[in-house]
N, CA, C, O and CB atoms as a CASP TS submission, in Angstrom:
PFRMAT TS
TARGET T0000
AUTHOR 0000-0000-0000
METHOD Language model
MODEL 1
PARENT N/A
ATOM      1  N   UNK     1     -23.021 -10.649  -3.593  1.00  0.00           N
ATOM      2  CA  UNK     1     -22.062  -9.686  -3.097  1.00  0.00           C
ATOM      3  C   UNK     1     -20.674 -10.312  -2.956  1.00  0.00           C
ATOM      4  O   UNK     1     -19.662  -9.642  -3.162  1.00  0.00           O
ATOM      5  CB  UNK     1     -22.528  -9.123  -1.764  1.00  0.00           C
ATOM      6  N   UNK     2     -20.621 -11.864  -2.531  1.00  0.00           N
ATOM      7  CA  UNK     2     -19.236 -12.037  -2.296  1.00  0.00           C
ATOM      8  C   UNK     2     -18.895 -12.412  -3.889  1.00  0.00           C
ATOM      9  O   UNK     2     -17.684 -12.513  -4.087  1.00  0.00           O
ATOM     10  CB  UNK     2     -18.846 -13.266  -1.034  1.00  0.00           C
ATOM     11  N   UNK     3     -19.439 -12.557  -4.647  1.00  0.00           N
ATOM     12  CA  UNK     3     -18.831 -12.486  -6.245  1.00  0.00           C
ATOM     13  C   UNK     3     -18.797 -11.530  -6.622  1.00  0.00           C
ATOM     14  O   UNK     3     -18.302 -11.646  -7.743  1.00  0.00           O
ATOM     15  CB  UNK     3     -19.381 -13.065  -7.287  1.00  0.00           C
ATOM     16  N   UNK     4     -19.061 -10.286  -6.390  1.00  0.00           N
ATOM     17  CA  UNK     4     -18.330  -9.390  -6.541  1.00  0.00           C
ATOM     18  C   UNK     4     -17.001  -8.755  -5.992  1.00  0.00           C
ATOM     19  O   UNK     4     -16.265  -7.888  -6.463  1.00  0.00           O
ATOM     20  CB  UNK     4     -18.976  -8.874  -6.500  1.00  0.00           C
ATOM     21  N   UNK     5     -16.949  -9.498  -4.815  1.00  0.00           N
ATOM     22  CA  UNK     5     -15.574  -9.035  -4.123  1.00  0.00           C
ATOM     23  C   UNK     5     -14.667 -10.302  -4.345  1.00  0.00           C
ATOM     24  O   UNK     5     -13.852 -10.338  -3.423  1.00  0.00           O
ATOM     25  CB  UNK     5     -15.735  -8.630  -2.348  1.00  0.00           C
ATOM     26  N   UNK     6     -14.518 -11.195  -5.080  1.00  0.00           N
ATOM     27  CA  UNK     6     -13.777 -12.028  -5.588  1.00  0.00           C
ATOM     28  C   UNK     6     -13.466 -11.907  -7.099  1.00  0.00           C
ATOM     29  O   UNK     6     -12.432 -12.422  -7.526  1.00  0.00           O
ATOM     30  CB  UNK     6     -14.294 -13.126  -5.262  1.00  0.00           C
ATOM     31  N   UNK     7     -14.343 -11.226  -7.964  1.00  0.00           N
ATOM     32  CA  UNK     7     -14.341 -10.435  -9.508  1.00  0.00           C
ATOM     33  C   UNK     7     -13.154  -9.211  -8.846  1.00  0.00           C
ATOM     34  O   UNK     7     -11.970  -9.297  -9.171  1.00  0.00           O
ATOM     35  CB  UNK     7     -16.388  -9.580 -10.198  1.00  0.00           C
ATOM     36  N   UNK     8     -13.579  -8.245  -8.025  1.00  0.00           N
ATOM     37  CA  UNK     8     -12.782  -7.323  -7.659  1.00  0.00           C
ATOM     38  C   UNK     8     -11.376  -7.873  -7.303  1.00  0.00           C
ATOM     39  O   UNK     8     -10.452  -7.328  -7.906  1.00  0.00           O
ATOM     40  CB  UNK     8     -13.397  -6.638  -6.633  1.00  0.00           C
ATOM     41  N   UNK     9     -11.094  -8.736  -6.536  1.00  0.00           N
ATOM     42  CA  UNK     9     -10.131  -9.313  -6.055  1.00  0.00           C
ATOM     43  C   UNK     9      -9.315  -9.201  -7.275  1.00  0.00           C
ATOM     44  O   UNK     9      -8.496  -8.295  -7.426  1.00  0.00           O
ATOM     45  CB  UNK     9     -10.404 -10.615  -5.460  1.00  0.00           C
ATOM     46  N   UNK    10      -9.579 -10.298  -8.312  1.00  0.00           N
ATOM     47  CA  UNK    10      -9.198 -10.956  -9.624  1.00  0.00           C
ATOM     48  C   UNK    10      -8.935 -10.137 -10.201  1.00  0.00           C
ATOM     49  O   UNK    10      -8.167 -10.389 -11.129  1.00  0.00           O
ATOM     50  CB  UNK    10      -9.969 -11.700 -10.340  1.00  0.00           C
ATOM     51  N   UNK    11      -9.377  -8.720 -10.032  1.00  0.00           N
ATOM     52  CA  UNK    11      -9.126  -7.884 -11.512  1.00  0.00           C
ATOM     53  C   UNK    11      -7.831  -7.081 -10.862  1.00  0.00           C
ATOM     54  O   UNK    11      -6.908  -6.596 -11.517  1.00  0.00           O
ATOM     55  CB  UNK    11     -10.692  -6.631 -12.191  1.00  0.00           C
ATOM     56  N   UNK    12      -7.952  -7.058  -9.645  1.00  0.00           N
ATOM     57  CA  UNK    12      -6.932  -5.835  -8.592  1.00  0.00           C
ATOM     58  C   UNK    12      -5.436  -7.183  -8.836  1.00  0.00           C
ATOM     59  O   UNK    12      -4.325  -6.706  -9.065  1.00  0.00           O
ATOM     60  CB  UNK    12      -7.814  -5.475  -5.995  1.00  0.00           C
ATOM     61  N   UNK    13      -5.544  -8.384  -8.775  1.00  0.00           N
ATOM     62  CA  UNK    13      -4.216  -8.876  -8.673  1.00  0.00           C
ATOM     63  C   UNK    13      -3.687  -8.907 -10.093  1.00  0.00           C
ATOM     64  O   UNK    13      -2.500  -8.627 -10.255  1.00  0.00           O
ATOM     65  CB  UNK    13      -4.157 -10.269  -7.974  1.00  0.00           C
ATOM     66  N   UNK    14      -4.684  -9.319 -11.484  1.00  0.00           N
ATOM     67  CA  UNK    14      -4.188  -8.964 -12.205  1.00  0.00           C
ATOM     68  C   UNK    14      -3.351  -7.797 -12.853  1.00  0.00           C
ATOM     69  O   UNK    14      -2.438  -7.912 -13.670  1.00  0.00           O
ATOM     70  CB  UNK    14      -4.715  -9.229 -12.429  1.00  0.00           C
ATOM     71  N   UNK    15      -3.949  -6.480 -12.221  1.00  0.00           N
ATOM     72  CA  UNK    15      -3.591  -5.456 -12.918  1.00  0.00           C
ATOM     73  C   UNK    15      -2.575  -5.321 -12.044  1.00  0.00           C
ATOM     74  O   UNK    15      -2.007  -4.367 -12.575  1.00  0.00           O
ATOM     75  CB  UNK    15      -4.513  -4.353 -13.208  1.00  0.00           C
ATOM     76  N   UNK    16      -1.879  -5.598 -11.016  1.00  0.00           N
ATOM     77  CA  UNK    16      -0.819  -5.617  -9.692  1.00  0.00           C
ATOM     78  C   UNK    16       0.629  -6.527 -10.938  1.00  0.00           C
ATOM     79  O   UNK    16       1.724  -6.097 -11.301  1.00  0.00           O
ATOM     80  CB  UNK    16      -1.716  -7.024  -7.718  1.00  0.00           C
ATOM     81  N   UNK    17       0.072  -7.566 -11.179  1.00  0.00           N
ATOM     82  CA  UNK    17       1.149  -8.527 -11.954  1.00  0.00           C
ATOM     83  C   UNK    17       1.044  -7.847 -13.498  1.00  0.00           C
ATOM     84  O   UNK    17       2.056  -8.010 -14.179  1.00  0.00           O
ATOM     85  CB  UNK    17       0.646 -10.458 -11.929  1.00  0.00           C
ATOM     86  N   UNK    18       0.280  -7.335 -13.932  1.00  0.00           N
ATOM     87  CA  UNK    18       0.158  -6.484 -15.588  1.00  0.00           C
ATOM     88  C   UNK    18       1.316  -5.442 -15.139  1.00  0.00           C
ATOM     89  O   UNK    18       2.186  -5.204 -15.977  1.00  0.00           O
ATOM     90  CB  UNK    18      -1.766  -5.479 -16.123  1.00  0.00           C
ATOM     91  N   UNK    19       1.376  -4.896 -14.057  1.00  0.00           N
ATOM     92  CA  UNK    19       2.171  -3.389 -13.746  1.00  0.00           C
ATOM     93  C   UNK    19       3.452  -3.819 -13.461  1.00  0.00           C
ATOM     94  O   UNK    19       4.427  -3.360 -14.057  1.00  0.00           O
ATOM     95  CB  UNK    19       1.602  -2.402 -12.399  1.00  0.00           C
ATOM     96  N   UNK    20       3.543  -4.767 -12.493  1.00  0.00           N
ATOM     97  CA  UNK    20       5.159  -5.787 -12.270  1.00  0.00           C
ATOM     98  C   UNK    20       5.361  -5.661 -13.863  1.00  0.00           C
ATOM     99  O   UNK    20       5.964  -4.707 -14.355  1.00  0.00           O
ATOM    100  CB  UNK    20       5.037  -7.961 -11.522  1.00  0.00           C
ATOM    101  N   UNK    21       4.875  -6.573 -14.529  1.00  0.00           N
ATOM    102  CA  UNK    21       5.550  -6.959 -15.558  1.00  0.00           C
ATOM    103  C   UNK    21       6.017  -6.326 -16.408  1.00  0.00           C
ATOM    104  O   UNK    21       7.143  -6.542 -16.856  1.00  0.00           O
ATOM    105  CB  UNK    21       5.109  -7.574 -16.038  1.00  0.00           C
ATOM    106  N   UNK    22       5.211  -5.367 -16.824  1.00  0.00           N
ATOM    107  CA  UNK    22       5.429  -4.078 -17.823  1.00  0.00           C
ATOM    108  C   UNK    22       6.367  -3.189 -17.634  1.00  0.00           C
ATOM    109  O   UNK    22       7.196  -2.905 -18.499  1.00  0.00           O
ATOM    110  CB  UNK    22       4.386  -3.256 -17.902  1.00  0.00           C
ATOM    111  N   UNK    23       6.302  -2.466 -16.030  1.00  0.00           N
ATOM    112  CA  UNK    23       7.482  -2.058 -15.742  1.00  0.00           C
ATOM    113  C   UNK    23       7.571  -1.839 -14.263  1.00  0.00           C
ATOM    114  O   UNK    23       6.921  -1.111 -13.513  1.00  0.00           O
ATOM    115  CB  UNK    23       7.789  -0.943 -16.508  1.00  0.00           C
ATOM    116  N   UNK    24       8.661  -2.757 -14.032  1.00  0.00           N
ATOM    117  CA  UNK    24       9.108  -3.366 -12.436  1.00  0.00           C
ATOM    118  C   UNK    24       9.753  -2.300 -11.816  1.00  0.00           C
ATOM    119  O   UNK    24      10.082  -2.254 -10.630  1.00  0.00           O
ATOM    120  CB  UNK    24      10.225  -4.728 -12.371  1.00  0.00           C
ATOM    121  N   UNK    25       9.964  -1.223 -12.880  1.00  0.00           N
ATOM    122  CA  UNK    25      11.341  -0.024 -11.983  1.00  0.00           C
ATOM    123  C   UNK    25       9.881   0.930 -11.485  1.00  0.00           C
ATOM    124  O   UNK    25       9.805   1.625 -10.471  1.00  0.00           O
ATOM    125  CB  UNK    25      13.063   1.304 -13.527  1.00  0.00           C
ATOM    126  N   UNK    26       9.012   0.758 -12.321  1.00  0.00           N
ATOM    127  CA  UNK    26       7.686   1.809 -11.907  1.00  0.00           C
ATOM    128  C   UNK    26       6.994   1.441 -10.642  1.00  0.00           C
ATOM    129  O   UNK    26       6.478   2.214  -9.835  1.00  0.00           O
ATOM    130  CB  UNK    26       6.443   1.794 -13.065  1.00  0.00           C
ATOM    131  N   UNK    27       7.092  -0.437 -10.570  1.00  0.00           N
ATOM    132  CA  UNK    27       6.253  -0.766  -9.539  1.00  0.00           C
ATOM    133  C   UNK    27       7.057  -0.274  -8.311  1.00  0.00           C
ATOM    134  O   UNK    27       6.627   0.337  -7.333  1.00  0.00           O
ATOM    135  CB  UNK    27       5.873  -2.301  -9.530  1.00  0.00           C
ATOM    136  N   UNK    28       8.171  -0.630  -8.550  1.00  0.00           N
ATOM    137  CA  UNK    28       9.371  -0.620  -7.205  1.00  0.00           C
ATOM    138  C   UNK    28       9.300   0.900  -6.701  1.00  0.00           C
ATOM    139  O   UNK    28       9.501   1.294  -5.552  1.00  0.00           O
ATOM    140  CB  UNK    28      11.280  -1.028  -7.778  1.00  0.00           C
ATOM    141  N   UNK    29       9.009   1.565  -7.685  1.00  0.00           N
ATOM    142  CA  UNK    29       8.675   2.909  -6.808  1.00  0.00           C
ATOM    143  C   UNK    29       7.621   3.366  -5.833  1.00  0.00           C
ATOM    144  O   UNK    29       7.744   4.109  -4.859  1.00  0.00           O
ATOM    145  CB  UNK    29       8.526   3.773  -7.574  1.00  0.00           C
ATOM    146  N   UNK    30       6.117   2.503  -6.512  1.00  0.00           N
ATOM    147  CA  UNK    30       5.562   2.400  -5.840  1.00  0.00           C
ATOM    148  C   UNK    30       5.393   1.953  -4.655  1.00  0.00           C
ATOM    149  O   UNK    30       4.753   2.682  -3.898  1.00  0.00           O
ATOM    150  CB  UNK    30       5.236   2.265  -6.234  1.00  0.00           C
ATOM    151  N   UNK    31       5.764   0.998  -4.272  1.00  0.00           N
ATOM    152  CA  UNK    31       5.704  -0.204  -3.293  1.00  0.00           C
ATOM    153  C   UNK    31       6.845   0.787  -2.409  1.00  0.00           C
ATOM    154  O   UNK    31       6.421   0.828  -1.253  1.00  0.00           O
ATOM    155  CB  UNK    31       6.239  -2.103  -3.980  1.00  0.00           C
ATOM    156  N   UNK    32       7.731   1.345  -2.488  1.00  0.00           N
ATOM    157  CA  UNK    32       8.392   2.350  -1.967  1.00  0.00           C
ATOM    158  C   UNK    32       7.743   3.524  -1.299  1.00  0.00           C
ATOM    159  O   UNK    32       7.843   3.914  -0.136  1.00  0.00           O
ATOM    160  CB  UNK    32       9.083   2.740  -2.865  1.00  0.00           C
ATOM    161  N   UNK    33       6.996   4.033  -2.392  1.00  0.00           N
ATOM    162  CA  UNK    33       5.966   4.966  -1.683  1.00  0.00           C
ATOM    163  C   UNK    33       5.115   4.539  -0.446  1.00  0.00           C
ATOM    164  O   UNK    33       4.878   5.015   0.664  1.00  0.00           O
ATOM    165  CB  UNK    33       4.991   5.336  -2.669  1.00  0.00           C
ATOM    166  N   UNK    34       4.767   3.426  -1.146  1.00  0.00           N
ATOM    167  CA  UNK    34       3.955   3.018   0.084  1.00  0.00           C
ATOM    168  C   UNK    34       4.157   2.771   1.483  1.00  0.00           C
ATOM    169  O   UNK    34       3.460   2.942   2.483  1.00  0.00           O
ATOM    170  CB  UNK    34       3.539   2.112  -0.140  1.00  0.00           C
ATOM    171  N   UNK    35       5.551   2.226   1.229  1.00  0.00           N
ATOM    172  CA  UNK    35       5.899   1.835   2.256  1.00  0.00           C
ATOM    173  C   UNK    35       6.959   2.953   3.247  1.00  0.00           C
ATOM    174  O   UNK    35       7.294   2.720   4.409  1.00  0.00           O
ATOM    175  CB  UNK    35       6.418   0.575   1.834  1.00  0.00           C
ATOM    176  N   UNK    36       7.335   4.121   2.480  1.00  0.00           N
ATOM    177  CA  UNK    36       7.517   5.023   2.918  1.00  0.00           C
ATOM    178  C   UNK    36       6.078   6.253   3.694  1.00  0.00           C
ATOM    179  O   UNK    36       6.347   7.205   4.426  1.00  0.00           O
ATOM    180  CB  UNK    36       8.305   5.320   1.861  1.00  0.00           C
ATOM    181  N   UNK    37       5.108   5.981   3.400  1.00  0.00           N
ATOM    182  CA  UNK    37       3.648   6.374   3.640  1.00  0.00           C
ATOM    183  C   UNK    37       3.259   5.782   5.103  1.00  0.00           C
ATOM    184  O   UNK    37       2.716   6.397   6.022  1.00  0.00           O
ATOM    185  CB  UNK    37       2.610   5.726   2.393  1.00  0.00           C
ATOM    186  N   UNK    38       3.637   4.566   5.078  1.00  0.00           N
ATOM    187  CA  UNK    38       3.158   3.508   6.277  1.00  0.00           C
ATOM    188  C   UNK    38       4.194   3.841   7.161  1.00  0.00           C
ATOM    189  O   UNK    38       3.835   3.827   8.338  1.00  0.00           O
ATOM    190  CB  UNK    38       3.103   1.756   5.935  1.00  0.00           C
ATOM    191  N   UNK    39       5.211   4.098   6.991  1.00  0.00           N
ATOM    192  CA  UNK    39       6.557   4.611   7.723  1.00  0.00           C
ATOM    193  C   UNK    39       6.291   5.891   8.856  1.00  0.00           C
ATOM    194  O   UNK    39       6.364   5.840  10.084  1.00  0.00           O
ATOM    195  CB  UNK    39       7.674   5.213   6.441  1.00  0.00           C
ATOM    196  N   UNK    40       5.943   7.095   7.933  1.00  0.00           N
ATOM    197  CA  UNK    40       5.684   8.456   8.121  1.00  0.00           C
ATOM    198  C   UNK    40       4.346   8.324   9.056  1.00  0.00           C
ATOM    199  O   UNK    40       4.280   9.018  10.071  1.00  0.00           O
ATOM    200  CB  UNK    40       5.504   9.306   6.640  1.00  0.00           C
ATOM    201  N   UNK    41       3.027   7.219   8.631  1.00  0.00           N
ATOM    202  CA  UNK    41       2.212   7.228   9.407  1.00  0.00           C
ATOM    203  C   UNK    41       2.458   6.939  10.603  1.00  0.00           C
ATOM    204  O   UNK    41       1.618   7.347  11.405  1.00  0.00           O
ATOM    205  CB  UNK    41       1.479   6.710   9.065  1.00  0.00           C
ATOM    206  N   UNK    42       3.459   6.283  11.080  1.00  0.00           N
ATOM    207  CA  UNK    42       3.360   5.299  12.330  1.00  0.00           C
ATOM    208  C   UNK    42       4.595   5.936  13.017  1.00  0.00           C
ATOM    209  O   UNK    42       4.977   5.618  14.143  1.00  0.00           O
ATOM    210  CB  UNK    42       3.495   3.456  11.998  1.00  0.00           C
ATOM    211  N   UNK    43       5.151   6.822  12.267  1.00  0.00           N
ATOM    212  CA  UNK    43       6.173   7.696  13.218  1.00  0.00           C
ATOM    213  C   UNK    43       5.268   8.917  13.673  1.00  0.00           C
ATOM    214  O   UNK    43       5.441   9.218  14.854  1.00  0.00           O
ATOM    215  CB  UNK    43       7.687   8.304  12.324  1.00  0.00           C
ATOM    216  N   UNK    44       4.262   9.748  12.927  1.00  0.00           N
ATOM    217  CA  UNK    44       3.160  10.378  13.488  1.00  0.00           C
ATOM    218  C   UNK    44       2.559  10.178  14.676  1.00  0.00           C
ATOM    219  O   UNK    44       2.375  11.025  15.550  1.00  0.00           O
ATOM    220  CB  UNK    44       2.358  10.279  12.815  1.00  0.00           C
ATOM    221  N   UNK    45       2.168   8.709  14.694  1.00  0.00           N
ATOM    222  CA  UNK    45       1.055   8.366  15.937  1.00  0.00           C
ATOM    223  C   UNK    45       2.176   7.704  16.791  1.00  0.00           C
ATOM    224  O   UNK    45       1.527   7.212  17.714  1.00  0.00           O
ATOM    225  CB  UNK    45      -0.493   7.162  15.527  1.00  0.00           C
ATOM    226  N   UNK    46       3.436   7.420  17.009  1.00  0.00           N
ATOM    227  CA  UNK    46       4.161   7.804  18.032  1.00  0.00           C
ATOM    228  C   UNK    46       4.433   8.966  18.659  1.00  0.00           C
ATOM    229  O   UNK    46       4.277   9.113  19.871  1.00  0.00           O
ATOM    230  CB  UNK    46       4.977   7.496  17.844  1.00  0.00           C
ATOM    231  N   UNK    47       4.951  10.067  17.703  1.00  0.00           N
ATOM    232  CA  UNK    47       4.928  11.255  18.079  1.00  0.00           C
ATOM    233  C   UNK    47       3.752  11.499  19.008  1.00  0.00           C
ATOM    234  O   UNK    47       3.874  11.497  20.233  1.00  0.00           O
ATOM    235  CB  UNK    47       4.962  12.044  16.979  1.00  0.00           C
ATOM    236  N   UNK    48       2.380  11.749  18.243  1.00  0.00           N
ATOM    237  CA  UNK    48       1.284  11.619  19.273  1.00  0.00           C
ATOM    238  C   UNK    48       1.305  11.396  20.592  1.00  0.00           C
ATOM    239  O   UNK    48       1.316  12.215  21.511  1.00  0.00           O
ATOM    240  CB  UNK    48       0.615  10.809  19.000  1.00  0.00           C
ATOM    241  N   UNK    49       1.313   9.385  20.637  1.00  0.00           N
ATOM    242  CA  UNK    49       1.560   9.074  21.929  1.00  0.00           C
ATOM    243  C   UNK    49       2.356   9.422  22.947  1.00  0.00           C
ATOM    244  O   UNK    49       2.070   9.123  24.106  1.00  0.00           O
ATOM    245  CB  UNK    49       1.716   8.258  21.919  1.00  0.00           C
ATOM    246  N   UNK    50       3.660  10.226  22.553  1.00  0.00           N
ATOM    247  CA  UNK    50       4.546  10.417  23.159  1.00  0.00           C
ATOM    248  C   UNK    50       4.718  11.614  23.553  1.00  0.00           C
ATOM    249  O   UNK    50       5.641  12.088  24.215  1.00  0.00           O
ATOM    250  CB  UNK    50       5.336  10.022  22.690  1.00  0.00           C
ATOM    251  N   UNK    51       3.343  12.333  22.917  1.00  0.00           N
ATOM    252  CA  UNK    51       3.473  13.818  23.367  1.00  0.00           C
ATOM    253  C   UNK    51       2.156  13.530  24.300  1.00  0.00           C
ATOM    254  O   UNK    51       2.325  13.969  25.437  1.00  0.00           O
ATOM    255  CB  UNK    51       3.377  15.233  22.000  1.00  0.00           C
ATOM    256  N   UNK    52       0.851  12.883  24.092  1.00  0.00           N
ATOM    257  CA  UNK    52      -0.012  12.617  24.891  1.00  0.00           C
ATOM    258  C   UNK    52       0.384  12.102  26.295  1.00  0.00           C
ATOM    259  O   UNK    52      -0.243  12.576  27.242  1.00  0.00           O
ATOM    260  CB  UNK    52      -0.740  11.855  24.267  1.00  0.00           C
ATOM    261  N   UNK    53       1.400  11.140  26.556  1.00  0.00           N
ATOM    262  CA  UNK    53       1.903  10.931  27.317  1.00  0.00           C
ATOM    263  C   UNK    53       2.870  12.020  28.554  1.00  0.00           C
ATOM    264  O   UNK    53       3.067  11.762  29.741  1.00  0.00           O
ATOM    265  CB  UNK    53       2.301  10.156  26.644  1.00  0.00           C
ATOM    266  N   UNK    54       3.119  12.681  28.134  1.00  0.00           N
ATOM    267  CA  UNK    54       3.756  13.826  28.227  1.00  0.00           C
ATOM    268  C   UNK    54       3.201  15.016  28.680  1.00  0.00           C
ATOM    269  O   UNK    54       3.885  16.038  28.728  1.00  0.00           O
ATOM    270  CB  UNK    54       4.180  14.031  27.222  1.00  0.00           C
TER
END
């Protein structure tokens, strides 16, 4: 099992640096998304708290 999650590992960083490389304006969007995603999440569960609080 843990050689499979080190095969998995290996294939997920490759295809991470295959996508950089090929095209960096595509990744940069991504990594944007994402991090616009993680943004939106964590302004949510403030909201939450701050209405739970409340």
């Amino acid at each position: 099992m843990a050689q499979a999650k080190k095969i998995a590992l290996y294939a997920i960083v490759v295809f991470v640096l295959y996508t950089i490389i090929n095209s960096p304006a595509r990744a940069a969007d991504l990594v944007q998304v994402g991090f616009e995603g993680i943004a939106n999440a964590a302004q949510g569960v403030g909201d939450f708290m701050s209405e739970l609080v409340n």
